[in-house]
N, CA, C and O atoms as a Tinker XYZ file with bonds, in Angstrom:
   468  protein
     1  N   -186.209000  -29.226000    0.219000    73     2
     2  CA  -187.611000  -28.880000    0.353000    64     1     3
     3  C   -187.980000  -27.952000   -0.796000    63     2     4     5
     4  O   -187.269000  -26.977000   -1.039000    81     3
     5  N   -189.183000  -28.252000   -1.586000    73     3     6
     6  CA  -189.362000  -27.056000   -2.309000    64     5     7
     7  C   -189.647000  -26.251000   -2.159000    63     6     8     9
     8  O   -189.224000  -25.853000   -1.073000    81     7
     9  N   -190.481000  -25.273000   -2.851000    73     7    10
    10  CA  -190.804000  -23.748000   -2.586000    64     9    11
    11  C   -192.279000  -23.864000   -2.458000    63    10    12    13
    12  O   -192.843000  -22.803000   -2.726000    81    11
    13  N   -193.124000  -24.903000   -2.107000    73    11    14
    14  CA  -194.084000  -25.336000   -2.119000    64    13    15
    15  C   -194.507000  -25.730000   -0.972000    63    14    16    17
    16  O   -195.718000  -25.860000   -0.790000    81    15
    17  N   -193.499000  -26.025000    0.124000    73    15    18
    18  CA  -193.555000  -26.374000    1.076000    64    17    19
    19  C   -192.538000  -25.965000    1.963000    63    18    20    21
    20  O   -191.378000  -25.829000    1.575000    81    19
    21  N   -193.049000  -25.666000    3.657000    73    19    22
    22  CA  -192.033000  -25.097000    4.340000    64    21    23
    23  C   -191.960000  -25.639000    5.702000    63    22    24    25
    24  O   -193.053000  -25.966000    6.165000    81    23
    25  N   -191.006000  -25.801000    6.404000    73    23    26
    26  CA  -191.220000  -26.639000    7.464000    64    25    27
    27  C   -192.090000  -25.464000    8.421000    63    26    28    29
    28  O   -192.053000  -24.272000    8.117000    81    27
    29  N   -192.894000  -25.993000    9.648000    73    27    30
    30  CA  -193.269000  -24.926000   10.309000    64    29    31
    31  C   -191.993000  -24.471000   11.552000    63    30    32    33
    32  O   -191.018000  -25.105000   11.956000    81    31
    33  N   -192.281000  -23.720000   11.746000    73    31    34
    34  CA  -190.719000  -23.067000   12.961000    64    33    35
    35  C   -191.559000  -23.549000   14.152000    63    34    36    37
    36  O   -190.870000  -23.323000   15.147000    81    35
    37  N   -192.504000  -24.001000   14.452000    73    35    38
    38  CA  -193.597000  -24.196000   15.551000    64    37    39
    39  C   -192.814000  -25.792000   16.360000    63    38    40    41
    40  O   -191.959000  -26.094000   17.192000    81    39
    41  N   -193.830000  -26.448000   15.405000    73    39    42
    42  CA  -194.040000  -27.735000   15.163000    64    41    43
    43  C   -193.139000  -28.973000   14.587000    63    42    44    45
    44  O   -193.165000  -30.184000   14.807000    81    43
    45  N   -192.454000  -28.265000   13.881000    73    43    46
    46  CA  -191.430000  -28.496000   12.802000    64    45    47
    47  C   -192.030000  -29.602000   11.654000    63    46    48    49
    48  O   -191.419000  -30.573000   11.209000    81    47
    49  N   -193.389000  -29.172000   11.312000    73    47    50
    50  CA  -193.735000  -29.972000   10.991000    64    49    51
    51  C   -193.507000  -29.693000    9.188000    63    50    52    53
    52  O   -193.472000  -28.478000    8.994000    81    51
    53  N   -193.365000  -30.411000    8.006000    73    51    54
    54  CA  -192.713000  -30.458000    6.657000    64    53    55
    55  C   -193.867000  -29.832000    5.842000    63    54    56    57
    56  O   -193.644000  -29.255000    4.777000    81    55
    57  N   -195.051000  -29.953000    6.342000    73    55    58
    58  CA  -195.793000  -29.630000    5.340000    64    57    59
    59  C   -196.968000  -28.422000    5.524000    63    58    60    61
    60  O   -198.198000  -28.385000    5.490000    81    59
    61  N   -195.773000  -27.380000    5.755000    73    59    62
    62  CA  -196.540000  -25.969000    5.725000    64    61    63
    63  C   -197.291000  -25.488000    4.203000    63    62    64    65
    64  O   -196.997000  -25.960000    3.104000    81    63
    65  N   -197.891000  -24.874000    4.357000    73    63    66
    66  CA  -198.142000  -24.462000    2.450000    64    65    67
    67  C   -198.602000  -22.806000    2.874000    63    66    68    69
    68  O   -198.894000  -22.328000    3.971000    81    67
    69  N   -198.528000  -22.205000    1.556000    73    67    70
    70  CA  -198.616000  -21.112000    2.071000    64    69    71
    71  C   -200.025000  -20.877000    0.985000    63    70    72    73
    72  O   -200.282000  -21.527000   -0.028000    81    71
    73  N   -200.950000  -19.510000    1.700000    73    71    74
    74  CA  -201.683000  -19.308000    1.880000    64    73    75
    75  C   -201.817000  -17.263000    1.801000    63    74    76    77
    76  O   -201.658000  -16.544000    2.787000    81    75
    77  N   -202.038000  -16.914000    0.815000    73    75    78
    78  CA  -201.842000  -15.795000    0.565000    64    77    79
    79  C   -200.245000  -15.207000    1.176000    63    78    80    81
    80  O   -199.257000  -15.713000    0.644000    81    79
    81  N   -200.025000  -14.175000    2.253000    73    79    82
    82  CA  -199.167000  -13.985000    2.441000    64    81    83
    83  C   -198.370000  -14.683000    3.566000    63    82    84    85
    84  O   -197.206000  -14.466000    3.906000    81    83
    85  N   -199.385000  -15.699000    4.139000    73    83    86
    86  CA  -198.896000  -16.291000    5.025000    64    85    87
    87  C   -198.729000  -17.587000    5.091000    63    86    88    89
    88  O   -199.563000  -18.229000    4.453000    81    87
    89  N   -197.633000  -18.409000    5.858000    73    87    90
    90  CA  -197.462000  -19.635000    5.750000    64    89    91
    91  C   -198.538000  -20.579000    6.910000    63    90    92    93
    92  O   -198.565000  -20.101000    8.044000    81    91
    93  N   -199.214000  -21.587000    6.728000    73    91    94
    94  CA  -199.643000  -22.284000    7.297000    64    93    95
    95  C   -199.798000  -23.933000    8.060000    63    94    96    97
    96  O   -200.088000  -24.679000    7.125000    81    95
    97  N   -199.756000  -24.363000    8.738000    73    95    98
    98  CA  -199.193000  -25.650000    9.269000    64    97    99
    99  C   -200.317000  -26.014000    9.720000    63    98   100   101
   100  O   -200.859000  -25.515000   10.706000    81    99
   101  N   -200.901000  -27.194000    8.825000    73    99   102
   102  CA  -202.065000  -27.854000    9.304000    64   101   103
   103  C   -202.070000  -28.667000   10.275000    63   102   104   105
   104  O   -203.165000  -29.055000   10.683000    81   103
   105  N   -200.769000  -29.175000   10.946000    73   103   106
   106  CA  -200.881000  -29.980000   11.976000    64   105   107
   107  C   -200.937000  -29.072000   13.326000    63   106   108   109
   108  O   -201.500000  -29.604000   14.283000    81   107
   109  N   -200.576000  -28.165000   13.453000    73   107   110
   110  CA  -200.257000  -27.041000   14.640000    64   109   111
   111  C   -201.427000  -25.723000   14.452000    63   110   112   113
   112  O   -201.996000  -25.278000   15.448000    81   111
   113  N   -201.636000  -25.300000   13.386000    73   111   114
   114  CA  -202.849000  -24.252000   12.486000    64   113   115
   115  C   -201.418000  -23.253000   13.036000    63   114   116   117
   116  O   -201.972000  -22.181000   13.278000    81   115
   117  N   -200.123000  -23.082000   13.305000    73   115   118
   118  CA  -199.599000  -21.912000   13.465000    64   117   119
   119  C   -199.429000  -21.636000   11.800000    63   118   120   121
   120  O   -199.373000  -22.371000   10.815000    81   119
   121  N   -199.371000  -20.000000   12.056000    73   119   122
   122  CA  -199.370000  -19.270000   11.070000    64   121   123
   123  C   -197.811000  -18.324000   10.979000    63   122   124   125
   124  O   -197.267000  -17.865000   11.983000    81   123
   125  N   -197.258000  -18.164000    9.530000    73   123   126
   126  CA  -195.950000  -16.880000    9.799000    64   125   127
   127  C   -195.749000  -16.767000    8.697000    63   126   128   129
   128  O   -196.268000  -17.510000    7.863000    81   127
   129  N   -195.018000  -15.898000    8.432000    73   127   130
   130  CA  -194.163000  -15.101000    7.177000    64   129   131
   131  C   -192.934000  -15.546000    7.153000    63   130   132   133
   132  O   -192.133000  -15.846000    8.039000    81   131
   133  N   -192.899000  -15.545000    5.969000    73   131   134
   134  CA  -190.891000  -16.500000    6.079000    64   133   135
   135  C   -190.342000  -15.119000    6.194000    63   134   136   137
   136  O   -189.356000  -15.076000    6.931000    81   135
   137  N   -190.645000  -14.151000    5.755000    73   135   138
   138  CA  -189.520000  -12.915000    6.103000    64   137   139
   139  C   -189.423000  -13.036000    7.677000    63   138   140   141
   140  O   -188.378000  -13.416000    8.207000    81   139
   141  N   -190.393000  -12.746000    8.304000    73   139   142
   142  CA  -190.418000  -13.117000    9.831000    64   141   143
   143  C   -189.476000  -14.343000   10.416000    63   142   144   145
   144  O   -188.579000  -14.274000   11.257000    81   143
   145  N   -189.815000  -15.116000    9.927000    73   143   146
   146  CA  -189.281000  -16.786000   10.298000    64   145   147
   147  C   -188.041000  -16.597000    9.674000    63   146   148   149
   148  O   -187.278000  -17.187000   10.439000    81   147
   149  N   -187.481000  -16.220000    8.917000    73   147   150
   150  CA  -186.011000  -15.758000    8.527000    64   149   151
   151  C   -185.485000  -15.257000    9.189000    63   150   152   153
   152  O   -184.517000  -15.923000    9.556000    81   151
   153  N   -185.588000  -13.772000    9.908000    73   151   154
   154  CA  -185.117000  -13.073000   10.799000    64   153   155
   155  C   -184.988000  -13.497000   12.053000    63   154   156   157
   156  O   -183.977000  -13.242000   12.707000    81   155
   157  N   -186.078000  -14.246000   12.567000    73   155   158
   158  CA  -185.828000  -14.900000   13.833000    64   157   159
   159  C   -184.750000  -15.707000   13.736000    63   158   160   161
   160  O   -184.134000  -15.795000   14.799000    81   159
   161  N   -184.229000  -16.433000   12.680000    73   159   162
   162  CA  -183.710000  -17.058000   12.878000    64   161   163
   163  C   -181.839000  -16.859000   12.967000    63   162   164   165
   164  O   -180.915000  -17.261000   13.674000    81   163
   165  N   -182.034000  -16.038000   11.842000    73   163   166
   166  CA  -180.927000  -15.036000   12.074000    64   165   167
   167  C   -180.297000  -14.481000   12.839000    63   166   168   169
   168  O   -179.068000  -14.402000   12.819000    81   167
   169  N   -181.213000  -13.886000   13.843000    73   167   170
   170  CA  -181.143000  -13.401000   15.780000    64   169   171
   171  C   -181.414000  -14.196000   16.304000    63   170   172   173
   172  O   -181.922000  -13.861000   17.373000    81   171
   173  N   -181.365000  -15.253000   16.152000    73   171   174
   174  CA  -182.070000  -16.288000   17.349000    64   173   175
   175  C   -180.700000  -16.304000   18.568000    63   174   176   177
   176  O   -179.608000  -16.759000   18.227000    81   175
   177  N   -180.888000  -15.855000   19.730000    73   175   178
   178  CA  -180.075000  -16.428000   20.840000    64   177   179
   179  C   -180.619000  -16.918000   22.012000    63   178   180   181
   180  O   -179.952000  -17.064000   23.036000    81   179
   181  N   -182.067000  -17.242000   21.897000    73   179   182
   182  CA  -182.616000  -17.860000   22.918000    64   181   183
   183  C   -184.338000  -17.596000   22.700000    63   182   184   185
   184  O   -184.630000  -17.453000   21.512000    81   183
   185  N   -185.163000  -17.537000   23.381000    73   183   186
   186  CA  -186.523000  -17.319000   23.673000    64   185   187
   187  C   -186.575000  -15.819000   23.914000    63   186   188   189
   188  O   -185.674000  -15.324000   24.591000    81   187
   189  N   -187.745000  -14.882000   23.326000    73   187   190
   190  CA  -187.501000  -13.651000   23.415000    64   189   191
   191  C   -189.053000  -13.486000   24.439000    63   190   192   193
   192  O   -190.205000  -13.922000   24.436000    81   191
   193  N   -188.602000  -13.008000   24.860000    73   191   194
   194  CA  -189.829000  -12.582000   26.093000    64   193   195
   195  C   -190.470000  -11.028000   25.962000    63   194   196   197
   196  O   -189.870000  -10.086000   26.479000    81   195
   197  N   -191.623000  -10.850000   25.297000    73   195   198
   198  CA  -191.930000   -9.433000   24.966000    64   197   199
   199  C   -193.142000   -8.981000   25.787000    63   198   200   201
   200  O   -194.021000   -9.841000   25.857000    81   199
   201  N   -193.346000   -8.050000   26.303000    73   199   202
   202  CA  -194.664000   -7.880000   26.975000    64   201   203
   203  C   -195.565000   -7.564000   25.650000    63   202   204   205
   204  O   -195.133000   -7.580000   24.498000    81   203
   205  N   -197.225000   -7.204000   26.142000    73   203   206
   206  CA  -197.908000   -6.342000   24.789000    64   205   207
   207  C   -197.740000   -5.589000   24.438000    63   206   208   209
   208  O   -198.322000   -5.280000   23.398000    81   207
   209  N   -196.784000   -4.691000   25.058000    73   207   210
   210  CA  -196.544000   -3.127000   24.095000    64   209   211
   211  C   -194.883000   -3.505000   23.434000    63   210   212   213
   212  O   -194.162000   -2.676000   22.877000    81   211
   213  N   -194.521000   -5.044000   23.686000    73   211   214
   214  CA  -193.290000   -4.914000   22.458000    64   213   215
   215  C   -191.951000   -4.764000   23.413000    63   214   216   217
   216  O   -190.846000   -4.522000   22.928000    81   215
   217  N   -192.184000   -4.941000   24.870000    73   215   218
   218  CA  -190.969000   -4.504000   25.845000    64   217   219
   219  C   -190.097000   -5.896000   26.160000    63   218   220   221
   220  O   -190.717000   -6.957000   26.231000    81   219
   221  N   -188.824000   -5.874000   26.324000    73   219   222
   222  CA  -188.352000   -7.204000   26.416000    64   221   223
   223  C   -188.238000   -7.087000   28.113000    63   222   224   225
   224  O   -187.668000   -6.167000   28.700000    81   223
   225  N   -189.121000   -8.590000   28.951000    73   223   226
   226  CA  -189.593000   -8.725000   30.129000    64   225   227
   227  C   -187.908000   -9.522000   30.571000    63   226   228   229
   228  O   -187.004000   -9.635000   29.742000    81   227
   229  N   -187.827000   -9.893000   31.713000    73   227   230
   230  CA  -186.575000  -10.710000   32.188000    64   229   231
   231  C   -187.124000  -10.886000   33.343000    63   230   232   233
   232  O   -188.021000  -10.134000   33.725000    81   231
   233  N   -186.599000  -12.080000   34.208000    73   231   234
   234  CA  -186.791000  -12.773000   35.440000    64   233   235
   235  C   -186.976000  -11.769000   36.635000    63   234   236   237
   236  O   -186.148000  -10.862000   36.717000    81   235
   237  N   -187.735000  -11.823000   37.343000    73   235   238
   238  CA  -187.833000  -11.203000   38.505000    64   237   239
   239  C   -188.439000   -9.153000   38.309000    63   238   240   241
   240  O   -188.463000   -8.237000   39.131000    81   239
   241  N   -188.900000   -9.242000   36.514000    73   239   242
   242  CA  -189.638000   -8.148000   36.439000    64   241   243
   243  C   -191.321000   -7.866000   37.295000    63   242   244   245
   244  O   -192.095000   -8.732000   37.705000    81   243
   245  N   -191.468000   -6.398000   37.346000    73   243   246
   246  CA  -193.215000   -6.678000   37.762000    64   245   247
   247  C   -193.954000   -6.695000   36.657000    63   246   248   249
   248  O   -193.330000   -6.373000   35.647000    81   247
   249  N   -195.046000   -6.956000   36.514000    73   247   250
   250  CA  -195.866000   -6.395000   35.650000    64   249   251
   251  C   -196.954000   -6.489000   35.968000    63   250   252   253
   252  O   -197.364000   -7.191000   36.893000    81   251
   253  N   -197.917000   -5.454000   34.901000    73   251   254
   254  CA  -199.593000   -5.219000   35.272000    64   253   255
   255  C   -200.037000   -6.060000   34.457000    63   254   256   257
   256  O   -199.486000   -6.161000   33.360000    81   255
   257  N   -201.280000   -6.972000   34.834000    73   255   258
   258  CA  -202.144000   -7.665000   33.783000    64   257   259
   259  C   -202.926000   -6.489000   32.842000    63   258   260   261
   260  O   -203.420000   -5.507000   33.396000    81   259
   261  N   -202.980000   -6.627000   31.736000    73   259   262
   262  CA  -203.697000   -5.938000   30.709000    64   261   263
   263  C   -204.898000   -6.430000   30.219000    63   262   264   265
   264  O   -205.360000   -5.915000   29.201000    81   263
   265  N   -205.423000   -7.248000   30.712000    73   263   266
   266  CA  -207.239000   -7.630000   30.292000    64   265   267
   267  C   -207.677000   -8.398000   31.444000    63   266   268   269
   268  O   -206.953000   -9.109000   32.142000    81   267
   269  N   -209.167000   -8.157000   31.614000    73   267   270
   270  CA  -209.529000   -9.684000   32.638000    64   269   271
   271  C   -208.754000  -10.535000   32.176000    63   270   272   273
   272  O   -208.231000  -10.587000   31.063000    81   271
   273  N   -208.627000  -11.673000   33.630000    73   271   274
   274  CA  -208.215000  -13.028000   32.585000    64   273   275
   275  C   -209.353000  -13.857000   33.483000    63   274   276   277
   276  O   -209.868000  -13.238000   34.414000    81   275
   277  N   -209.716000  -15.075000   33.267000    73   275   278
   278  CA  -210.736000  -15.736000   33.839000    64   277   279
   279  C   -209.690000  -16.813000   34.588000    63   278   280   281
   280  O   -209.148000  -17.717000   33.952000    81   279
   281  N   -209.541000  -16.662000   35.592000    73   279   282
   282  CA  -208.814000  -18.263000   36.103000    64   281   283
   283  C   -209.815000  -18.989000   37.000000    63   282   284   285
   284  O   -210.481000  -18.515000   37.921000    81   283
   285  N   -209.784000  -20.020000   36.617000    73   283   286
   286  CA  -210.836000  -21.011000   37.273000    64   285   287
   287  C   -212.206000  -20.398000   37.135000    63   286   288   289
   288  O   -212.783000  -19.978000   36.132000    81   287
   289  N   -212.738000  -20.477000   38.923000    73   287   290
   290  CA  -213.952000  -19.471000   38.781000    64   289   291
   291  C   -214.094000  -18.018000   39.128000    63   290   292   293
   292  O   -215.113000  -17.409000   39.453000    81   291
   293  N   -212.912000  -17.607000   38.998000    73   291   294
   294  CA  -212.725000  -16.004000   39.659000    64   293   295
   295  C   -211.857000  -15.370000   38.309000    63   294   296   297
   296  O   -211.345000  -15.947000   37.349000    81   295
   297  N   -211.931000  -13.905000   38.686000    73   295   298
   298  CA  -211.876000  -13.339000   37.208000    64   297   299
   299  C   -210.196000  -12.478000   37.950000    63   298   300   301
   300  O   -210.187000  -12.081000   39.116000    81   299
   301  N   -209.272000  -12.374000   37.265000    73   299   302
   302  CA  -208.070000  -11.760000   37.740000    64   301   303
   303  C   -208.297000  -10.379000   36.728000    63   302   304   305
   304  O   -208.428000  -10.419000   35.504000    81   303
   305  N   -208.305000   -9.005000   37.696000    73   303   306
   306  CA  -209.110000   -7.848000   36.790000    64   305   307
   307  C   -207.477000   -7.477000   35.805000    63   306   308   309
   308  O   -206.440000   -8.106000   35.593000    81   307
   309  N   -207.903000   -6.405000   35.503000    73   307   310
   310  CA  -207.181000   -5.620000   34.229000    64   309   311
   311  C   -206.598000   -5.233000   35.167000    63   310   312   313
   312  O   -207.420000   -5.067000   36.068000    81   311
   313  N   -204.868000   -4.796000   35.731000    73   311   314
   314  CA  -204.284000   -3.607000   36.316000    64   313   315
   315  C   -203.577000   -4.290000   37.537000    63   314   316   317
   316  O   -202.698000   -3.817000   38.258000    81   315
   317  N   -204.207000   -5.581000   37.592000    73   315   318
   318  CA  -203.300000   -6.435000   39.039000    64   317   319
   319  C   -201.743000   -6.178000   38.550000    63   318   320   321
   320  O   -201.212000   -6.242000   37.442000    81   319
   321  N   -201.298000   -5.890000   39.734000    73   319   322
   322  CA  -199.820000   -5.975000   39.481000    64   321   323
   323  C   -199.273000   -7.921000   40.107000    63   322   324   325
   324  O   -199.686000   -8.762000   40.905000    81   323
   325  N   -198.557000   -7.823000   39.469000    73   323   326
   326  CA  -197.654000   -9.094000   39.563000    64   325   327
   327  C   -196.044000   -9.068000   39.681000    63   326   328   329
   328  O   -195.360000   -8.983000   38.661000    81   327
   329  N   -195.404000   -9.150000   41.102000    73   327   330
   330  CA  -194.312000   -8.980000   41.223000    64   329   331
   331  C   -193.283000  -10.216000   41.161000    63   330   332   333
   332  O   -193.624000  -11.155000   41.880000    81   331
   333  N   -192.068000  -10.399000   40.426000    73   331   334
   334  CA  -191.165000  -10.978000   40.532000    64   333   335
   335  C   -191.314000  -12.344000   40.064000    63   334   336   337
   336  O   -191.200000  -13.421000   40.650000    81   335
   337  N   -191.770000  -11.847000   38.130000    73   335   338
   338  CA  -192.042000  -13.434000   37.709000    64   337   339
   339  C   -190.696000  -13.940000   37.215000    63   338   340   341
   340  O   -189.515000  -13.639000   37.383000    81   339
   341  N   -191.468000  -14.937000   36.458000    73   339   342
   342  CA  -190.281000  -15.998000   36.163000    64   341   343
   343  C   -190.854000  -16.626000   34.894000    63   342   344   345
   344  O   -191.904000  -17.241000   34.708000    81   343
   345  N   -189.763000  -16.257000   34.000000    73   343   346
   346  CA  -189.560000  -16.728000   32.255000    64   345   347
   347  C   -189.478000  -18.214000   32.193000    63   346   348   349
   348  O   -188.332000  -18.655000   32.280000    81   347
   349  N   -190.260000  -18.924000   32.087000    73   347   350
   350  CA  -190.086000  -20.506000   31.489000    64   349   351
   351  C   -189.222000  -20.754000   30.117000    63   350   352   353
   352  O   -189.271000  -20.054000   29.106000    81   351
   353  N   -188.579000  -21.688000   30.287000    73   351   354
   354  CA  -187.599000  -21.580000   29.051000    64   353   355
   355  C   -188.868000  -22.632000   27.810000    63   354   356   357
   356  O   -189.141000  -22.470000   26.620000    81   355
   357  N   -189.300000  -23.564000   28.750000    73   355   358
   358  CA  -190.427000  -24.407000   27.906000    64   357   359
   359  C   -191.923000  -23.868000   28.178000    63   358   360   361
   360  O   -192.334000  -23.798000   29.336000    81   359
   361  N   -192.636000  -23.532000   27.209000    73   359   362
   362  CA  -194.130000  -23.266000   27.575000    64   361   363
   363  C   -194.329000  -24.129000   28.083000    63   362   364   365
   364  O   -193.888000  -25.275000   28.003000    81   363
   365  N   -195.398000  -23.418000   28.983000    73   363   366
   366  CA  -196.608000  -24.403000   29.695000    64   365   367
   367  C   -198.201000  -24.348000   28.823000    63   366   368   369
   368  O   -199.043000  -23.705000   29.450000    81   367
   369  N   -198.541000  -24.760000   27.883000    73   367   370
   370  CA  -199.824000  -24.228000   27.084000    64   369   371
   371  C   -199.717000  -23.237000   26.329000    63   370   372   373
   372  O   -200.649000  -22.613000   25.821000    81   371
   373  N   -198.690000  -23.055000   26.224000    73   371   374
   374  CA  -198.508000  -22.020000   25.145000    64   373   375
   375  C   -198.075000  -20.397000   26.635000    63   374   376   377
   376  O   -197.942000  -19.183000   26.484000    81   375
   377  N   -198.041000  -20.825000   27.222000    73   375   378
   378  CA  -197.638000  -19.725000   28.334000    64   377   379
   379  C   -196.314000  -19.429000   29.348000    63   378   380   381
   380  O   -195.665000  -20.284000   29.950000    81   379
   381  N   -196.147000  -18.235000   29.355000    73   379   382
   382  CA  -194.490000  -18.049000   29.118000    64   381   383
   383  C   -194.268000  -17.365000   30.383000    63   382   384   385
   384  O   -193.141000  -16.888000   30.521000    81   383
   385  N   -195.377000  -17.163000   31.664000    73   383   386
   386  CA  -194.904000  -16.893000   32.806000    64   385   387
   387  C   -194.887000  -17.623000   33.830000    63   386   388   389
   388  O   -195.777000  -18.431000   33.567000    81   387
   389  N   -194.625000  -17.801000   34.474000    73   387   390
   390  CA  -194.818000  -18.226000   36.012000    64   389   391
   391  C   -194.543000  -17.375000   37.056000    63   390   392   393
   392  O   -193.518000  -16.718000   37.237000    81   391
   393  N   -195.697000  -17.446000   37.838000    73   391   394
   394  CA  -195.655000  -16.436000   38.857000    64   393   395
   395  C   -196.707000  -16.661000   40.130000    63   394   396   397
   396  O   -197.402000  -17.671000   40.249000    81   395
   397  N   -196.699000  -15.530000   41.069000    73   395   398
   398  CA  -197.415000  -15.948000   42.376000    64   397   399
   399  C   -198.137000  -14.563000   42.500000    63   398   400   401
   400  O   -197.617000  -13.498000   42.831000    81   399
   401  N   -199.611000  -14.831000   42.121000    73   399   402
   402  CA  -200.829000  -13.788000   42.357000    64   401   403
   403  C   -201.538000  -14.004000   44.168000    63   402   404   405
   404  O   -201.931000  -14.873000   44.946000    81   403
   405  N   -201.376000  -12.864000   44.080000    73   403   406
   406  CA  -201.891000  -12.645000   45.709000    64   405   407
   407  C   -203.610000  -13.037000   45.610000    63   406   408   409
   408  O   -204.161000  -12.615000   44.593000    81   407
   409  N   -204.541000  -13.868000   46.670000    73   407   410
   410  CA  -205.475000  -14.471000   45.888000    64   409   411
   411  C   -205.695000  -15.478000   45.504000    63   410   412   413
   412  O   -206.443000  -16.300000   46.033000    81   411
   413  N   -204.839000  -15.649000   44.115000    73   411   414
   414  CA  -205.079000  -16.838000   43.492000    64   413   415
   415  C   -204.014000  -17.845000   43.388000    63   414   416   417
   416  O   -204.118000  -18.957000   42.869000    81   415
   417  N   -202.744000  -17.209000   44.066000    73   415   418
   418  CA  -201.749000  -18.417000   44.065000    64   417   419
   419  C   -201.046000  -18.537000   42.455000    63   418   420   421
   420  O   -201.265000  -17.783000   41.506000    81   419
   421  N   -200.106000  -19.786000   42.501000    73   419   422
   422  CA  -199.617000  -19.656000   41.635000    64   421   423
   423  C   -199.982000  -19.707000   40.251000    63   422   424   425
   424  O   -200.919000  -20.502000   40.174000    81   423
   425  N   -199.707000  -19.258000   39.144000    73   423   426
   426  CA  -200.762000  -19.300000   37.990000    64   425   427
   427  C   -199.396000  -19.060000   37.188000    63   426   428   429
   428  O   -198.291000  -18.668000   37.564000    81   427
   429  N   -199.837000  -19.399000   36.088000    73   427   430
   430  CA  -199.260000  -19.264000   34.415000    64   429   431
   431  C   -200.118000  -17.899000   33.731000    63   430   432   433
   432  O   -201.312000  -17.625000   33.855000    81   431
   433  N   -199.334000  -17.363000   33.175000    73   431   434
   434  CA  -199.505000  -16.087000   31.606000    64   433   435
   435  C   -198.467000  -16.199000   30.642000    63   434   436   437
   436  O   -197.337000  -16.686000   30.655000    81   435
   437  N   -199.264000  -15.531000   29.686000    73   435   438
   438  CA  -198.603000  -14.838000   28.735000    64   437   439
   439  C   -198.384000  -13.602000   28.422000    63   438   440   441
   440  O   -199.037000  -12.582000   28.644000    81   439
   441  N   -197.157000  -13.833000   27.750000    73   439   442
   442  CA  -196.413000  -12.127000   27.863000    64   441   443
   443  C   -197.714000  -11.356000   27.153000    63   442   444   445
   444  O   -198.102000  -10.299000   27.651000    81   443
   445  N   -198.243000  -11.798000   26.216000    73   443   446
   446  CA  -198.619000  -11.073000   25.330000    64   445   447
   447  C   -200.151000  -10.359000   26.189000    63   446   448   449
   448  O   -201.059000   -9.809000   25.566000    81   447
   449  N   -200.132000  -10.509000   27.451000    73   447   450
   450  CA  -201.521000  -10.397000   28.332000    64   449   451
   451  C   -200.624000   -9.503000   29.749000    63   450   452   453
   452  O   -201.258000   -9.426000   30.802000    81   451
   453  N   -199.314000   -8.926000   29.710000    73   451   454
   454  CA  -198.901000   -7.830000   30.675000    64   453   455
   455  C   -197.925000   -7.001000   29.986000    63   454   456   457
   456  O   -197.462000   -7.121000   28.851000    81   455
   457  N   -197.632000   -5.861000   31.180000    73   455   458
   458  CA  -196.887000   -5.097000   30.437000    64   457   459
   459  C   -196.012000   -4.540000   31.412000    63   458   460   461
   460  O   -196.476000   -4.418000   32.545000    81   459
   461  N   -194.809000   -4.168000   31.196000    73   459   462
   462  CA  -193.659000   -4.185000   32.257000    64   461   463
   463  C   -193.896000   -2.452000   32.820000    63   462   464   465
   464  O   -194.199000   -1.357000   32.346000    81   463
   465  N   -193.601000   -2.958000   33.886000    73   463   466
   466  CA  -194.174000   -1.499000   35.183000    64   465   467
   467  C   -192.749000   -0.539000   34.729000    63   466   468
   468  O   -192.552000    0.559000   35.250000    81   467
């Protein structure tokens, strides 16, 4: 591959190009830094599960939601706690929890939308 082109770490798709400091993948629009995409790869031993403040989450953690989220037609507020989720090894939509909200039943998040109690 040349230096002209980079596969995406996403998508795996061949024809990333880069774009000031960042690399871009027109088939996926994901975006990264090969220093980034280097290092991951380097440490890679599985799927890393981070809440928003950067905390590494694991199976059967609680956590607080950190923004409205809108599900369906009801709004899940900022501060709900959520007990005893569960890490998907494959996204669902790009979403990396599974869990059971009192309310609303079972629902999908992302890490990047709680934060470990």
């Amino acid at each position: 591959m040349s230096d002209d082109a980079q596969a995406c770490p996403k998508c795996t798709s061949p024809y990333g190009y880069q774009d000031g400091a960042l690399w871009v993948c027109p088939e996926c629009a994901h975006e990264w830094s090969l220093a980034v995409a280097e290092s991951e790869v380097a440490t890679a031993t599985g799927p890393k599960f981070r809440d928003a403040n950067g905390v590494q989450l694991q199976d059967g953690d609680t956590v607080r939601v950190v923004k409205d989220l809108k599900v369906g037609s009801d709004t899940l507020k900022s501060g709900t706690k959520v007990k005893g989720i569960r890490l998907l090894d494959e996204p669902v939509n790009d979403h990396d929890i599974s869990c059971r909200v009192e309310g609303f039943g079972s629902i999908y998040l992302k890490c990047s939308v709680v934060r470990k109690e």
